[in-house]
C-alpha positions as CSV (number, residue, x, y, z in Angstrom):
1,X,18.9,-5.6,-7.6
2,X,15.2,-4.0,-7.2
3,X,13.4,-3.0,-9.8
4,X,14.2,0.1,-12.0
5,X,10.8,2.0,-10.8
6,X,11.8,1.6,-7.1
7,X,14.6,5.1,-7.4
8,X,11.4,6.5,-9.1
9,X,9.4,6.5,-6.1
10,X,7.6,9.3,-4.8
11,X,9.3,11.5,-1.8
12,X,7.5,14.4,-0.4
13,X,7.1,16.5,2.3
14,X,5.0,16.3,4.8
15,X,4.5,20.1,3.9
16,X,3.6,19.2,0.4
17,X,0.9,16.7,1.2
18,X,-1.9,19.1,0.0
19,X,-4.4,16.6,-1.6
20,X,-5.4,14.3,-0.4
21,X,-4.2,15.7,3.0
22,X,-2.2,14.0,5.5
23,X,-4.5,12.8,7.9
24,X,-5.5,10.3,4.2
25,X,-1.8,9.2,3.1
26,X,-0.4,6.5,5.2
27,X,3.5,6.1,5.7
28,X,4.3,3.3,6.7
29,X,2.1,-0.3,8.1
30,X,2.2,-3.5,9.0
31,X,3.9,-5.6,5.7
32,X,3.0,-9.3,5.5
33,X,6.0,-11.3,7.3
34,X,6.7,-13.6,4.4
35,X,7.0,-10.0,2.2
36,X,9.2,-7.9,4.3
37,X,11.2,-7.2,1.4
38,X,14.0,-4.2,1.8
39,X,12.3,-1.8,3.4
40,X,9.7,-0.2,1.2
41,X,6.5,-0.7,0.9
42,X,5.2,-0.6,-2.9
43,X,1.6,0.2,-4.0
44,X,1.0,1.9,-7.8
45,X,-0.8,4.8,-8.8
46,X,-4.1,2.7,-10.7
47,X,-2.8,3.7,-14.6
48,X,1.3,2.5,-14.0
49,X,2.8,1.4,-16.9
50,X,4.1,-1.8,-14.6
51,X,0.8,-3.2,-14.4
52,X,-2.3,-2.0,-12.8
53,X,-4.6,-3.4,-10.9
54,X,-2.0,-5.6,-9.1
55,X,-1.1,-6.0,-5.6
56,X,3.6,-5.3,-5.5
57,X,4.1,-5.7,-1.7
58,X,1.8,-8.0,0.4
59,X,0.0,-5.6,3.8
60,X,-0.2,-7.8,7.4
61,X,-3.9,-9.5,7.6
62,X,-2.4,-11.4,11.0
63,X,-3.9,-8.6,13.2
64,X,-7.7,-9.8,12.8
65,X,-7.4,-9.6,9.1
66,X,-5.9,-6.6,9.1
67,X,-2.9,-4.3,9.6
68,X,-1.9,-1.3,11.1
69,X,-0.8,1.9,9.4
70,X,0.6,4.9,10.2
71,X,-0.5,8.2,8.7
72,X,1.6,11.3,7.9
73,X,-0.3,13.8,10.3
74,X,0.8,11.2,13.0
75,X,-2.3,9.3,13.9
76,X,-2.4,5.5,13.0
77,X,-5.8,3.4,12.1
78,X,-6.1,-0.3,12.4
79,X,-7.3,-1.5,8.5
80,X,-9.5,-4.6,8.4
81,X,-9.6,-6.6,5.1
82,X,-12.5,-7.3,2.5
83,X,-9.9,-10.2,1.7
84,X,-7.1,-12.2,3.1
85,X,-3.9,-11.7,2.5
86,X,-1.8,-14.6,3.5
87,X,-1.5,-16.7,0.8
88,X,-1.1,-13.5,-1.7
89,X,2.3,-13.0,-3.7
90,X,3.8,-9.9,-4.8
91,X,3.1,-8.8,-8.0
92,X,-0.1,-10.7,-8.8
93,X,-3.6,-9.1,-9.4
94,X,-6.1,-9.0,-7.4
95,X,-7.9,-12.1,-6.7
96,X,-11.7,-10.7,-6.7
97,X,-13.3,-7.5,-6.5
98,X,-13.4,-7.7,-2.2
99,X,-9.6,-8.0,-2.9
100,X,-9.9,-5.4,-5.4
101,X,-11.1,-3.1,-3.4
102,X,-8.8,-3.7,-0.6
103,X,-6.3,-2.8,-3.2
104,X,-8.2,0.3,-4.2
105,X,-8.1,1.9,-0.9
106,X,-5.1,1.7,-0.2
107,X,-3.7,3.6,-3.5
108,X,-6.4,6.3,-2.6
109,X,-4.2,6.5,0.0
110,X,-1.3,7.7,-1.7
111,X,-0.1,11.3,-2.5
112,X,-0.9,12.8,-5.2
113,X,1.4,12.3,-8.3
């Protein structure tokens, strides 16, 4: 049973995606292959009442420490890593501030609440 915030999450469209713009909010990436979970990919807005800074899914860092993601005007963009991600688990903070930061940009990332 997931977690009650998961039929909270955001759903746009594309049209909507005013700010940031789309060429800045990913859709979809690489996921870490011990976290492919059920299809989602979860990252909080910083300030969630379920905990904030912490990392909920794990992103790929098998691609030269990185992953690749998707963005929603269609381009994609390989991410290299401040920090590893291997040996991370869901729901856990971040484990310094290159980590931290890692974690930063991707909720910059997101569209707008």
């Amino acid at each position: 049973m997931p977690p009650p915030w998961v039929a909270q999450r955001t759903k746009l469209k594309a049209a909507h995606l005013i700010e940031p713009p789309p060429a800045r909010v990913f859709s979809f990436l690489d996921v870490a292959e011990r976290w492919i979970p059920d299809g989602c990919f979860v990252v909080h807005f910083p300030g969630h009442p379920e905990g904030e800074p912490q990392w909920n899914d794990i992103p790929a860092d098998r691609h030269g420490l990185g992953a690749n993601l998707a963005f929603c005007d269609g381009h994609a963009e390989h991410r290299r890593w401040k920090w590893p991600k291997a040996r991370k688990t869901p729901y856990t903070p971040p484990e310094n501030d290159l980590d931290l930061q890692d974690l930063r940009w991707m909720q910059e990332r997101l569209p707008g609440p």
